[in-house]
N, C-alpha and C positions, 0 to 999 in steps of 0.2 A: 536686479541684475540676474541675469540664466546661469544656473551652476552648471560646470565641467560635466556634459556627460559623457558616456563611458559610450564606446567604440557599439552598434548593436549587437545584439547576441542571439545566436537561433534559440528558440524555445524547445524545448522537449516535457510533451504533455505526459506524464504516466500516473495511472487512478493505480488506489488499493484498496483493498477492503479489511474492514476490522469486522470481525466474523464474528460474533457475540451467541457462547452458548446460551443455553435456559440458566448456570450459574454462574453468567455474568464473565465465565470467561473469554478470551480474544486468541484467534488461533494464528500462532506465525508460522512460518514456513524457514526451513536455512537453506541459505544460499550452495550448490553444489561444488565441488572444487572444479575447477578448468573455470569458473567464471569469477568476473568482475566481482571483488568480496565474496570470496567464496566463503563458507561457514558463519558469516554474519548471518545474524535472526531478522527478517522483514515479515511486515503484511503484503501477502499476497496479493499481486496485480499485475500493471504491467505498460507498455505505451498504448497511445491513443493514436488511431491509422487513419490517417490524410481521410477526411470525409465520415467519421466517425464519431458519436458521441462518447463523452466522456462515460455515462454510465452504458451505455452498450459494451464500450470498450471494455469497461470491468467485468459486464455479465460475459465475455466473451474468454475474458482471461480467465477466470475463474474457472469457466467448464474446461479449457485448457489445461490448468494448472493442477486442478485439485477436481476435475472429475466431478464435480456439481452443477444442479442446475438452478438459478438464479432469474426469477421476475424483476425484469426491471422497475416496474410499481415497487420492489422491494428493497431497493438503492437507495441510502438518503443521503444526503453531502454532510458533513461530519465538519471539517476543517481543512489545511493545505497548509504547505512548507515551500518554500523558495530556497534552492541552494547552486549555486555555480559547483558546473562538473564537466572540468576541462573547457571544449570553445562554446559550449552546450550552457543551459540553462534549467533545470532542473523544475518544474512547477508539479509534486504533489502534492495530488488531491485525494486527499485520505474520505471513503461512505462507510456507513454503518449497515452492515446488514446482519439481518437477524433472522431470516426466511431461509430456505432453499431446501435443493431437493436431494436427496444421496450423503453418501460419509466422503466426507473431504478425505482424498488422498493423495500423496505425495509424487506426483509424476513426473516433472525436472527438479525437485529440491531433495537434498538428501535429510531432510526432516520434518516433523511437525512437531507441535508444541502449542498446548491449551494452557495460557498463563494471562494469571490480574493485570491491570496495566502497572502497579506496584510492581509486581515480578521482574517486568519488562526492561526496569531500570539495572538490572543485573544482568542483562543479556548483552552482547556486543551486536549492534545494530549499525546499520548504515546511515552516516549523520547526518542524512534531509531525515529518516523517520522519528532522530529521537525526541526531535520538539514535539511533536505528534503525541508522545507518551503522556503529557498532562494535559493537552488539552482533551483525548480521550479521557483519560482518566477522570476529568472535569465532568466532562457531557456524562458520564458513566455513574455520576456519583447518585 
């Protein structure tokens, strides 16, 4: 028997990256006020644009965001979260990167912040990233 399903729902693709210094730590960004969650901590990223790869799209956000420069050779898929937001559908896709080029700096976020993925569980984050937090913390160990 086929189960009840649910009405379709638009996807909205958005990659982040978990930035991994030489001591292991992961750099988040906070959210600025005027937007959606503002002062919540995330991994930096962002959506993925009609015809666009998922890792392009991150190397893209990143130089965007934080002023770096980013080999896609240097992307690796990590894990993802699935979360309903509003009529939308939420699928991130959390990479690891460990490579790039320049000091991360904060250009729309009103913050940075280099913390353990333990730390991360003290921060107030946006709740598709926080599942994120031990499976990084996993791959990290």
């Amino acid at each position: 028997m086929a189960k009840n399903l649910e009405a379709p729902t638009t996807l909205l693709p958005v990659v982040a990256a978990a930035l991994v210094d030489g001591d292991g730590r992961v750099l988040l960004q906070r959210r600025p006020p005027g937007k959606a969650m503002a002062g919540l901590w995330e991994f930096p990223g962002g959506k993925v644009e009609p015809g666009e790869s998922p890792e392009r799209a991150l190397v893209r956000e990143l130089a965007e965001e934080l002023e770096i420069v980013v080999d896609p050779a240097c992307v690796r898929p990590a894990c993802f979260a699935s979360a309903a937001l509003g009529e939308r559908h939420l699928i991130l896709l959390l990479y690891v990167v460990d490579e790039w080029t320049g000091e991360p700096r904060a250009v729309e976020a009103s913050g940075l912040a280099w913390v353990r993925p333990a730390e991360m569980r003290a921060l107030p984050m946006p709740p598709a990233d926080e599942p994120l937090i031990d499976l990084l913390a996993r791959l990290m160990a």
